[in-house]
N, C-alpha and C positions, 0 to 999 in steps of 0.2 A: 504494500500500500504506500504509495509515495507522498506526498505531498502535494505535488501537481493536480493530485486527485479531488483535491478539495476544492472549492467555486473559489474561484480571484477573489471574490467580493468580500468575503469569508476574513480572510488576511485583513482587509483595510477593515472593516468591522472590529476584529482585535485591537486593530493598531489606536483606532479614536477612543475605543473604550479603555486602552491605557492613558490617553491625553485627558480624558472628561476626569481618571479617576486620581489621576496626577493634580488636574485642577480643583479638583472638588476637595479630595485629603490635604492637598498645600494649603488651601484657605482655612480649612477647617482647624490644621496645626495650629498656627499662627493664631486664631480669631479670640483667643481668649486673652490672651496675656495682649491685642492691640484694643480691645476693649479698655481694658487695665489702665495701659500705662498710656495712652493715643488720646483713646475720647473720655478716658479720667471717670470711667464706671466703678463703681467698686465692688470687690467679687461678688456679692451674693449679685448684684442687678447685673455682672458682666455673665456669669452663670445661667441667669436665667435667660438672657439674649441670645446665647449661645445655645439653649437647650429647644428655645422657639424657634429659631431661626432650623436647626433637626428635624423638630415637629412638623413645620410648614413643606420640610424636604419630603415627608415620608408620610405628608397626607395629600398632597397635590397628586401620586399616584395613580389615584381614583380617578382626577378629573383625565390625568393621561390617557387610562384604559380606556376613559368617554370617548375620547375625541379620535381616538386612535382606531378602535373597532365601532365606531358607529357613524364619523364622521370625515376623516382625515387621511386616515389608511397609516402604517407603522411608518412609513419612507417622512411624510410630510412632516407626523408629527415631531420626530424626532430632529427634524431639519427645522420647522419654524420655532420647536421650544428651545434648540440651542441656541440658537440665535439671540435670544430672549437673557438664557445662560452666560453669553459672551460679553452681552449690553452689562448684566449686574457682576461680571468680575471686572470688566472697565471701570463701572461707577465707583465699585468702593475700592481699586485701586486709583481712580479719581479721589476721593475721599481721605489717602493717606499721603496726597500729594498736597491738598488742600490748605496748605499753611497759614494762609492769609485769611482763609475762611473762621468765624467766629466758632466756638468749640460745641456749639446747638447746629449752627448748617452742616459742620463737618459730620457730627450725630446724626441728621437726618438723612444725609449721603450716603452714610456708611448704610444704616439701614434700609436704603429703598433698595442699597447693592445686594445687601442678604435676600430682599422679599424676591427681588427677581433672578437669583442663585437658585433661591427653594422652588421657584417656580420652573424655572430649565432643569435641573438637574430632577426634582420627585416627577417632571409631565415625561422624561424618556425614561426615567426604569422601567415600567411596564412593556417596553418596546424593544428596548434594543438588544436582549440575549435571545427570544423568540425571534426576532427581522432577521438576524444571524443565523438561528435554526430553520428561517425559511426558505433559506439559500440551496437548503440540502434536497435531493431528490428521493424523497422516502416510500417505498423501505429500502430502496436497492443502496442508498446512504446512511442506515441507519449507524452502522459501525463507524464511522465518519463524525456521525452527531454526536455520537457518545465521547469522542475525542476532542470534539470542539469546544464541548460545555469543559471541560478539561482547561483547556487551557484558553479558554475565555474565564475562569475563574484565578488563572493565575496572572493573566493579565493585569484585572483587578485588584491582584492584593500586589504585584511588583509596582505599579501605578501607585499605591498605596504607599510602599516600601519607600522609594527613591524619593516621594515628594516628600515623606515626613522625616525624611534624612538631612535634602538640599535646604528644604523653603526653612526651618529655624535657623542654618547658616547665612542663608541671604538675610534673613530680619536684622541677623547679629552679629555677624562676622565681618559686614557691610555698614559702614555708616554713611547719610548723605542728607544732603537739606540741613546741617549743621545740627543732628539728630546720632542719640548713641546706637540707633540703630537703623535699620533704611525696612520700613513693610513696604513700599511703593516697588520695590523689586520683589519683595518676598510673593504681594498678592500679581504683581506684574508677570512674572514668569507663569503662573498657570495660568494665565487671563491668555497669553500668547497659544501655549499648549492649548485651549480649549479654540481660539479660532483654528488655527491649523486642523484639529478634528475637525471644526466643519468643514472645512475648505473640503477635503477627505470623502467627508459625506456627499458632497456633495460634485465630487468630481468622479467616484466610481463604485456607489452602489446606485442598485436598480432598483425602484419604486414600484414592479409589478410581485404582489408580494398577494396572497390570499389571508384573508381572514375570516376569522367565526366570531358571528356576532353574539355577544353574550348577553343581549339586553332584551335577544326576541322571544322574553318568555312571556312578556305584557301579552299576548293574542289572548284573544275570549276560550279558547279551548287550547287544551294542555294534551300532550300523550300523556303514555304511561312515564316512556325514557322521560319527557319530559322532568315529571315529576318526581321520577329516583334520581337525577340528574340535582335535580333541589336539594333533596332532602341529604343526598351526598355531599352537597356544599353544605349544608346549613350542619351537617354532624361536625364536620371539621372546623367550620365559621366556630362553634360552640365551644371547643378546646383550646383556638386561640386568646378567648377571652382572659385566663391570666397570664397570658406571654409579654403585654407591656411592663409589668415588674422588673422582667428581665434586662429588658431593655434601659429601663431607668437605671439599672446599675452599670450596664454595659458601656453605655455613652457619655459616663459621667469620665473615664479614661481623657476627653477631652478639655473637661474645664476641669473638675472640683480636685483630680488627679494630676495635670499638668500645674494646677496650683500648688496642691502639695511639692513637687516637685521645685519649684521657685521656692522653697527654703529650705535644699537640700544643694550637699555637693557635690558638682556633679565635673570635677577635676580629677583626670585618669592623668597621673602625674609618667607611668611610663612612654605614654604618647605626647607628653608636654600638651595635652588638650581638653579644655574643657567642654563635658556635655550640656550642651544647653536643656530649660526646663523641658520646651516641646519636643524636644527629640526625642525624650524616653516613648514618645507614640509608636515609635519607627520597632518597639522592639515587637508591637500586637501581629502588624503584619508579618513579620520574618520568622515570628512562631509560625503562627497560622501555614506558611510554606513547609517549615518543618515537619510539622504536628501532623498533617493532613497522614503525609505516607506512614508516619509511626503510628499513628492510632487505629489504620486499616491493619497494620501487619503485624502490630505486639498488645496493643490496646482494648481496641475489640475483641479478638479472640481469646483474649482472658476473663472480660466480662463476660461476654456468651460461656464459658464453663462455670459461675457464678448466678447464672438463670439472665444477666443484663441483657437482652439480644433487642428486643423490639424496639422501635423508633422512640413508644412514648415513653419508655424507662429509661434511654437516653436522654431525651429532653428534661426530666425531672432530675438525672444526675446532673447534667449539665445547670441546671437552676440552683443546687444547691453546693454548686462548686461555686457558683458567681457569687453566692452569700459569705463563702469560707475566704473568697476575695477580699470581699470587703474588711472581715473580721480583722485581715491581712492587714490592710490601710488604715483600721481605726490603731492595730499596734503601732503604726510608723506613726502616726499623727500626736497618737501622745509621747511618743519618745522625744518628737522634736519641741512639741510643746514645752517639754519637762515637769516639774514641780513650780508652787508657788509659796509666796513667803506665807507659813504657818505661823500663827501667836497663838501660845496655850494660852489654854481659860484660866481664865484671873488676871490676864497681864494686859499691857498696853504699851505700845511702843512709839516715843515720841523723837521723831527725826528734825535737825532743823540745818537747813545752807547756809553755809556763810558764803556770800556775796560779795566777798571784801576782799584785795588783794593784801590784807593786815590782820592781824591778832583780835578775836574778840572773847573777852572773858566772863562766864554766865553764874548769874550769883542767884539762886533762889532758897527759901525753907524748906524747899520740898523736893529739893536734890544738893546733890555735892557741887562742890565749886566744877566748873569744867573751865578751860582754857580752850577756845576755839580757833584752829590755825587756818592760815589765810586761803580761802576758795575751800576749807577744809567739811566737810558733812559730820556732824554729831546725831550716833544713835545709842538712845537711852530705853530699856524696857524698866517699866514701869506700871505697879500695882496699886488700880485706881481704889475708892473704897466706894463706890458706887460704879455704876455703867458706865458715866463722863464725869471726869475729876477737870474742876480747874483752879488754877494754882498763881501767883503772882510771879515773874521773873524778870531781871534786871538785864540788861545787856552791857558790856563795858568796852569801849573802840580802846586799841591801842595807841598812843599817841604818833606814832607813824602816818595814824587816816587824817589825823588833825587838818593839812590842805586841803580836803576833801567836805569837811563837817565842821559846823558850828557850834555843836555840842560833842560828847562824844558818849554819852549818857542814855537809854531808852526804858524806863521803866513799860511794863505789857505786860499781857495774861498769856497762857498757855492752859488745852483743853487735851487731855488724854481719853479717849475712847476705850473700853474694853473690847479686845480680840481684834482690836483696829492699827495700825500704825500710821500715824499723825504727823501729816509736814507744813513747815516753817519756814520761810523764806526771808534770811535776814538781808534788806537791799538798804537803798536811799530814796529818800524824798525829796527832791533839791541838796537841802546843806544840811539835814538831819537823818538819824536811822530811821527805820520803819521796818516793822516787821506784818509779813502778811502769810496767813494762813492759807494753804494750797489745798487743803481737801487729804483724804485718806488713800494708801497705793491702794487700796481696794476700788479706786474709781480707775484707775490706769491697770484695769484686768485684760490678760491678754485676750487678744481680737480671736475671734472663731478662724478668721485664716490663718493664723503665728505669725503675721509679719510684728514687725519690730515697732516696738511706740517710743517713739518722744517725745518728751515734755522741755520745753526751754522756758525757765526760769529768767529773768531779765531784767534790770533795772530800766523804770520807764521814761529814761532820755535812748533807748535803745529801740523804742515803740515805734513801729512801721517800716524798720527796717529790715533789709529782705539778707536771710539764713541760703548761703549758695554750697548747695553740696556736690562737689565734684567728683566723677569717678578716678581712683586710683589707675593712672596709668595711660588717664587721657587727657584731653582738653576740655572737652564737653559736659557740659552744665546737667548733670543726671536730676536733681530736684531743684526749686525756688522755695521755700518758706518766708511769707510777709509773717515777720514776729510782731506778735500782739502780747499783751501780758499775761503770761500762765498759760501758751499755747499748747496744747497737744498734736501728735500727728502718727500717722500712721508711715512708713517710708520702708522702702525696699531694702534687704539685706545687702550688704556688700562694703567693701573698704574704701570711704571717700576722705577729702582734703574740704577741710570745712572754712567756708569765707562768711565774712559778714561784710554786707559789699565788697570793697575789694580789698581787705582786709584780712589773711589768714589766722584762724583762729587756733586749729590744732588737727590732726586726724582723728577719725569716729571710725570703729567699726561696728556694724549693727548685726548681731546675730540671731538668728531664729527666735521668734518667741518670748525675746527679752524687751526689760520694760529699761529705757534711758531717762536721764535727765541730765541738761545740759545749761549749765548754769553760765551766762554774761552777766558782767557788770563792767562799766565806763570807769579808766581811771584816769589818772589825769592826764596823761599821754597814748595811751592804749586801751584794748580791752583785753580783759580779764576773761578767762574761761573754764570750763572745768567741767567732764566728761565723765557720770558717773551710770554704772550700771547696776541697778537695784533688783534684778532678775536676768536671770539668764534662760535661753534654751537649749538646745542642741544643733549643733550642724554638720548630721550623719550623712554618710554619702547616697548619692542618686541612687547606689548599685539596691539599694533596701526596699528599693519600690521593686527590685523583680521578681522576688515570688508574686506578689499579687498579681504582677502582668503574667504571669504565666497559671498562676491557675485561673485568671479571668479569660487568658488566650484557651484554656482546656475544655472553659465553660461554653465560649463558644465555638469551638468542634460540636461540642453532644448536645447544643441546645442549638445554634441558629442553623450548621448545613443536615444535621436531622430534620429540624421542622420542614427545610424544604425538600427535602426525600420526602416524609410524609404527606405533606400539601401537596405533593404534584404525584404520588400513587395512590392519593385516595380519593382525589377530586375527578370529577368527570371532567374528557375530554372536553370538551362545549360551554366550561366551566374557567378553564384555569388560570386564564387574565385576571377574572374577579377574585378569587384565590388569591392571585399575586400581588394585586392591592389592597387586600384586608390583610394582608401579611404584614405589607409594608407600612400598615394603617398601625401596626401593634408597637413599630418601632416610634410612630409621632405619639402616640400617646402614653408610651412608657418617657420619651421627651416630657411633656406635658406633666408629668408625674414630678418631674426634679423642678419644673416650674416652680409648683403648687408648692411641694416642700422649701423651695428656697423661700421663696416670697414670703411664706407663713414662719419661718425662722425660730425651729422650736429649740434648737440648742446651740450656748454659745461656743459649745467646742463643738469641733468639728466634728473629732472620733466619735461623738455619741450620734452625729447623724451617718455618718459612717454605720455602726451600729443598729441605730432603727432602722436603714434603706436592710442591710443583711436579715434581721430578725424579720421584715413584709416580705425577703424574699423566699424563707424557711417556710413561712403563713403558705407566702402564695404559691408553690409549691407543694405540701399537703392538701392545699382545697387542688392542684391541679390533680395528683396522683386519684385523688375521690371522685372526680369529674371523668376520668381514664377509666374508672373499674367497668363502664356500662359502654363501651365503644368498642364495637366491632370489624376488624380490619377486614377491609374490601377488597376482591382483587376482581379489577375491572380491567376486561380486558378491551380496553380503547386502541385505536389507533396512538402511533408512538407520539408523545404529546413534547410540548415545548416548556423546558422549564425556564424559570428565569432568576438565573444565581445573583439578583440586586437585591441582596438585604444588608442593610448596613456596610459590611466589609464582605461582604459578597454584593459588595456595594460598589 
């Protein structure tokens, strides 16, 4: 059997369906962390953009199937929804060129570029591994078809592979537009790869293509076929019902996981290279290549000696391999988090800054002398005699601040909290002390994502001046902070060169999960600074996110290319489009599911939603194995039918 055997047409089909998935996966890499860091979303709202924008991809399907078998024929549809697909990888590569544009038109750009992405990319899945299959002259081709779907699904995932390898090197290995990083190439290169697919499409496949209309079952009289025809879709329509669960955990790999990944290291020091966040995607598909031949020839056939053999007890292990995933990531989540500061019951612990490039000495009844050294932090535990104890205390400048102060004197209160630690800001007020009460570290709890918090502390002749934080090792302005008094912020890990205009202050490094506080004050010639880190987290290497990608790459082996064995040998022929789009219907609304829970925001660590998604997927999984005991497997013997390996990463 040669290869020449197969139709031309056949080849360039492959070929665009590497381009579309080259484009589709590049953008998809990227889209969470230019939400982020671009149009300044913050992860739950950049999460949930990302998980719609899924949704939108994997419910437009339906209308595909419409227009394709009832009005349009597979050739057309596929050629005017790319079209549509090419306009929305322009736009929001339009969008990251957008500089000048205010940072709401740049946000509106970005998302008209996703609505018209979900719209090209969900109107040709129903279309284009079937248009493919109709190229074959069946049955004298059938042996031909069986090879094709072969390697039209490896297409797919090498498409898959290279894009989410290249496209996080273009975001970040490139910088351009006076930017640490350049998306304008990263979303540019599959925006080019997806016209050249058309161009493709449209210069040598053939538009004489037959279809079965799936919609003509409206007539006033029904057969029989007709009717077993139904009720064969509507048995299997009826088991898809808990597979959006699966999905909700499946696609979180692209935002809530490439997050994780952003406060992890991902420095392979024998290759002198670091891995970037979104690249850990690139490991799903290169299982997936692996995995396929292993699990036909050592996997499966160990399960089948253990009773596993059938389609749906795959899919139910496969469900419950995605939960033992998650289980996975809610471990790494809290390691990187770490610990926080514990006060045992009875105590109170009172912190206070000194603000002062000089000596201040603290006199009260109700503590020892302290001697407070210059930018230095004093922490006292302290056992209140009620809930909140407060107490009289004296301040003393040393005469060193004299130029600075009129007095050098601050008599003030102090309030200790029980199980609280309580801070204090010793600054200026003009030409006298002042002391100001900052709130308790339990207000500066770390964020549900670990990124890093600081607090700048400030004396307020420093007020509205802008905190520039540069990356180590370039030129390029990675953050702006306009300082206000008592500002907090949330800011990305990594080792910067800290400016106050243009003023070096000191280097900061921000690591995982830690809580900072970064103390200015104006001296008579300079400023003063002081970089204190009152939590810390962990910064474990990238390599600790791979079990989970590999038992969620296991999960789907036996849960997403079973269901489509399943779906396309128990559905009737005359059927299988609509199948194909309720499939893909399972994948937007297990989307829709990470929606709901981001937006509704039940916990502020992460691992515990980590956790709840794993414990719905255990749920949903039991009700699925209960819904399984009453289904009867069909063997219908139809003419050889057309599958369509686009779900997700058979996407």
């Amino acid at each position: 059997m040669s290869v020449q055997a197969y139709p031309k047409s056949v080849w360039f089909i492959i070929c665009t369906e590497f381009c579309e998935r080259f484009s589709y996966y590049g953008l998809r890499t990227v889209l969470v962390l230019y939400l982020t860091s671009i149009l300044q979303y913050d992860e739950d709202e950049s999460t949930i953009i990302y998980h719609m924008s899924v949704f939108m991809a994997y419910f437009s399907p339906l209308f595909g199937a419409i227009l394709s078998d009832s009005f349009l024929g597979k050739f057309k549809t596929i050629v005017y929804l790319s079209l549509i697909y090419a306009v929305g990888n322009l736009v929001i590569t339009g969008s990251s060129l957008a500089a000048s544009f205010s940072l709401n038109n740049q946000r509106y750009l970005a998302l008209l570029g996703l609505v018209l992405i979900a719209i090209g990319t969900g109107g040709i899945k129903p279309c284009v591994s079937s248009f493919g299959g109709d190229q074959f002259d069946l049955p004298a081709q059938e042996v031909y078809l069986q090879k094709f779907f072969s390697i039209f699904y490896f297409s797919i995932n090498a498409g898959s592979l290279i894009s989410t390898s290249v496209t996080p090197e273009l975001r970040k290995g490139v910088q351009c537009f006076g930017q640490t990083s350049c998306f304008p190439l990263a979303f540019g290169v599959p925006a080019v790869l997806m016209l050249h697919a058309i161009k493709r499409r449209l210069s040598h496949v053939s538009s004489n293509t037959k279809k079965v209309h799936w919609l003509n079952y409206a007539d006033d009289k029904f057969s029989e076929k007709e009717i077993s025809d139904i009720r064969s879709a509507l048995d299997v329509i009826y088991l898809f019902i808990p597979f959006p669960f699966f999905w909700a955990l499946f696609d979180q790999q692209g935002s809530r996981w490439t997050l994780q990944a952003t406060l992890m290291n991902g420095r392979i020091d024998f290759l002198s290279w670091t891995m970037k966040p979104d690249q850990m995607q690139v490991m799903n598909p290169l299982l997936v290549l692996l995995f396929i031949p292993f699990f036909e020839t050592a996997v499966y056939p160990i399960l089948a000696k253990i009773g596993i053999k059938k389609p749906l007890q795959k899919i139910a292990l496969g469900g419950f391999l995605a939960a033992l995933a998650f289980v996975l990531s809610a471990v790494v989540q809290t390691n990187i988090i770490g610990g926080s500061i514990q006060i045992p019951a009875g105590e109170g612990q009172l912190r206070i800054y000194n603000g002062f490039d000089c000596n201040i000495t603290i006199n009260s009844t109700n503590l020892p002398v302290h001697k407070l050294n210059s930018l230095e932090t004093l922490e006292l535990i302290y056992k209140p005699s009620s809930n909140e104890n407060s107490f009289p205390i004296v301040f003393i400048a040393d005469p060193s601040c004299s130029p600075n102060l009129s007095t050098l004197n601050l008599t003030s209160s102090v309030s200790i909290v029980e199980g609280k630690a309580t801070s204090y800001f010793l600054t200026r007020a003009q030409d006298k002390l002042e002391l100001k009460r900052i709130g308790h570290v339990d207000d500066l709890a770390k964020p549900k994502n670990g990124n890093p918090i600081l607090r700048i502390l400030n004396s307020d002749d420093l007020s509205n001046k802008t905190l520039i934080l540069k990356e180590k090792g370039t030129k390029n302005t990675a953050i702006k902070i306009n300082i206000k008094s008592l500002i907090t912020n949330t800011v990305p890990i990594g080792k910067y060169k800290a400016f106050l205009d243009n003023e070096f202050l000191s280097d900061l490094n921000f690591l995982p999960a830690s809580v900072n506080t970064l103390v200015l004050q104006r001296s008579s010639e300079h400023i003063d600074s002081n970089f204190i880190v009152l939590e810390k987290g962990n910064f474990i290497h990238i390599a600790w996110q791979l079990p989970q990608i590999i038992v969620m790459t296991a999960a789907e082996i036996m849960f997403s290319i079973t269901t489509l064995e399943f779906a396309f040998t128990q559905a009737p022929t005359s059927m299988k489009s609509l199948l194909a789009a309720v499939n893909l219907l399972t994948v937007a609304f297990g989307n829709l599911i990470v929606v709901i829970v981001s937006e509704v925001r039940f916990f502020e660590n992460q691992a515990y939603e980590y956790l709840l998604f794993a414990g719905l997927m255990v749920l949903d999984m039991i009700i699925f194995i209960l819904m399984s005991f009453t289904y009867k497997y069909k063997n219908l013997n139809d003419p050889v039918s057309i599958p369509n390996n686009e779900q997700d990463k058979q996407n």
